[in-house]
C-alpha positions in Angstrom: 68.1 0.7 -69.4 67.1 1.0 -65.8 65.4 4.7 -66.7 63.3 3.3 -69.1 60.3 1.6 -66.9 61.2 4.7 -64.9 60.2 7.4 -67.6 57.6 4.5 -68.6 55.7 4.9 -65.1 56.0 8.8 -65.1 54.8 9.0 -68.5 51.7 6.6 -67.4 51.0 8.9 -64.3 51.2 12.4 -66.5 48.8 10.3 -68.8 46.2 9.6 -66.1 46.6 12.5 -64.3 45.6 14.5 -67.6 42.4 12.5 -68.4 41.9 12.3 -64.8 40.9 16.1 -65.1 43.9 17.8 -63.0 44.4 19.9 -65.1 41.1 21.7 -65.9 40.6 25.3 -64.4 40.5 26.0 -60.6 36.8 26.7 -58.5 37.2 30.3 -58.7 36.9 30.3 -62.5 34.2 28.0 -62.3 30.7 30.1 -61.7 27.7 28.3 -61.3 24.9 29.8 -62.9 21.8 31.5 -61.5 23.3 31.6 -58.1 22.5 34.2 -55.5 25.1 35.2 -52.9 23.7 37.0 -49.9 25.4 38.7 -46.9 24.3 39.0 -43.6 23.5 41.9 -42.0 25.0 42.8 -38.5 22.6 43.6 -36.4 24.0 46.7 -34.9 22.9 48.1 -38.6 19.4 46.9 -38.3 17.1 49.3 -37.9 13.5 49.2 -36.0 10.7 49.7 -37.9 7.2 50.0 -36.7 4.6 48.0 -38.0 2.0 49.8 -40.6 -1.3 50.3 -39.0 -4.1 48.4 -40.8 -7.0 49.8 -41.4 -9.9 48.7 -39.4 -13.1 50.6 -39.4 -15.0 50.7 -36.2 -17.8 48.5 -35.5 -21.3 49.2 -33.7 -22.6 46.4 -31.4 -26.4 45.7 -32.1 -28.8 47.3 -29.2 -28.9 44.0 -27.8 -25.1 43.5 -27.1 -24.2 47.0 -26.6 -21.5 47.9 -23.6 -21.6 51.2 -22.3 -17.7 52.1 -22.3 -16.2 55.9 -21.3 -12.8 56.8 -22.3 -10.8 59.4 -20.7 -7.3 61.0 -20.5 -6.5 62.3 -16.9 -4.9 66.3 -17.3 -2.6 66.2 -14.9 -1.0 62.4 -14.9 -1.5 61.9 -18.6 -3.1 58.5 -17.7 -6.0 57.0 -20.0 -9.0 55.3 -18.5 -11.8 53.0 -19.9 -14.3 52.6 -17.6 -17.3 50.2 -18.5 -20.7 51.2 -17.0 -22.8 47.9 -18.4 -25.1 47.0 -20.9 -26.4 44.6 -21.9 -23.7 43.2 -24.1 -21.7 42.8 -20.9 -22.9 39.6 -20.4 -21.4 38.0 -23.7 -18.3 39.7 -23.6 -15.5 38.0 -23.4 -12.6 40.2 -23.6 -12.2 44.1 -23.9 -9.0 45.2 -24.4 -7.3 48.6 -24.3 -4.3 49.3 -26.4 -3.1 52.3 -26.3 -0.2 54.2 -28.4 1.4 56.9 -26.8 2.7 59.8 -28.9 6.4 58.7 -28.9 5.5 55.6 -30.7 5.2 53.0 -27.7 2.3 50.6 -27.1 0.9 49.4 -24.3 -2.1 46.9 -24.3 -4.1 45.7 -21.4 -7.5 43.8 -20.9 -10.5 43.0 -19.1 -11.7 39.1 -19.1 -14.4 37.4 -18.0 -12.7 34.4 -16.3 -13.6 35.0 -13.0 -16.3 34.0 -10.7 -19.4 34.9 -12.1 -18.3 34.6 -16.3 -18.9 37.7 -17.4 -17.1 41.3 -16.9 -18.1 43.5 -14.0 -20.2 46.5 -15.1 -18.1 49.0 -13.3 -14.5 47.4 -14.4 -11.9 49.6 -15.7 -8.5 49.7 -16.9 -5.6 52.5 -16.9 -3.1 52.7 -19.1 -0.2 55.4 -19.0 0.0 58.5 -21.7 1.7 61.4 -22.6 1.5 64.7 -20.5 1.8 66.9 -23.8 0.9 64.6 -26.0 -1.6 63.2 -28.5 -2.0 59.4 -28.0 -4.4 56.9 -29.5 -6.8 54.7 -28.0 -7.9 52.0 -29.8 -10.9 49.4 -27.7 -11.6 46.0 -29.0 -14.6 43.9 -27.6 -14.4 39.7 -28.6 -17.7 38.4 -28.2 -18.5 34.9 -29.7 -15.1 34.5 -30.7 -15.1 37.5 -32.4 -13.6 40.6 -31.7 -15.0 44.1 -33.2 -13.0 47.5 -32.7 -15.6 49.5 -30.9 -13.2 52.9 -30.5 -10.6 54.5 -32.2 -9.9 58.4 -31.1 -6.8 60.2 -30.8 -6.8 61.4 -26.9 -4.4 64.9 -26.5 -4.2 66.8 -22.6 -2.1 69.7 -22.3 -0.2 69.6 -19.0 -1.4 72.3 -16.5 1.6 72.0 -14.9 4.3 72.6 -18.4 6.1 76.1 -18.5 4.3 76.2 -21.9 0.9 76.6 -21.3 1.9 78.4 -17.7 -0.5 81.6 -16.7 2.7 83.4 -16.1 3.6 83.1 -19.2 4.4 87.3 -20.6 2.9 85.8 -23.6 -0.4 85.1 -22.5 
């Protein structure tokens, strides 16, 4: 007799437990649906891409804001040069910038601003940028003026290196 509230009060418990939803399946049969699972990447597998060049024609300044700008690739050193020899758009510009991309795929960017004394760029400023010695690189000069900023040149730049065994004068192929 003393079982019976025993057997009583483990029957009650199966009872609840079974409506209580114990025993439906485990999570890994459950699959929720539409889910994506993504994995992470490590980053010693990521690999560096370089950004596609946009397409940007170049842009003529009007007579009356036109700069005067030479762009040159020392033989020797590789180095490229913008020099500025005035205009009269020098006055109203506000930035030129040089970025150049030398032919193993680096870039290198560097600028002329007219916060200085005076407000405006100097007429004889220039700026030098390193290049390749046996290489072709590309130049590319933007002006801002009025808060905008045109691309003015765009010209691959190539030197051979006098001093290369390549292009040597001793050379018994020459």
């Amino acid at each position: 007799m003393k079982y019976l509230p025993i057997a009583a009060a483990c029957f009650a418990l199966f009872f609840c437990a079974l409506f209580a939803g114990c025993t439906s399946p485990t999570q890994a049969e459950i699959q929720p649906v539409g889910t994506t699972v993504t994995t992470p990447v490590p980053e010693s597998a990521t690999a560096t891409v370089a950004p596609a060049p946009t397409i940007e024609s170049i842009t003529t300044l009007p007579p009356s804001q036109a700069i005067t700008l030479l762009l040159t690739k020392d033989r020797p050193t590789g180095k490229i040069t913008l020099q500025c020899s005035g205009g009269p758009g020098m006055s109203s510009a506000q930035v030129i910038d040089l970025t150049v991309t030398r032919a193993d795929g680096t870039v290198e960017d560097n600028q002329l601003t007219n916060n200085n004394d005076i407000g405006q760029i100097s007429s004889d400023a220039s700026i030098t940028l390193p290049g390749t010695l046996d290489g072709t690189d590309n130049a590319q000069v933007h002006v801002t003026m009025g808060g905008k900023t045109y691309l003015v040149i765009d010209e691959n730049i190539s030197s051979i290196n006098p001093y290369s065994s390549t292009y040597s004068s001793l050379s018994p192929y020459s």
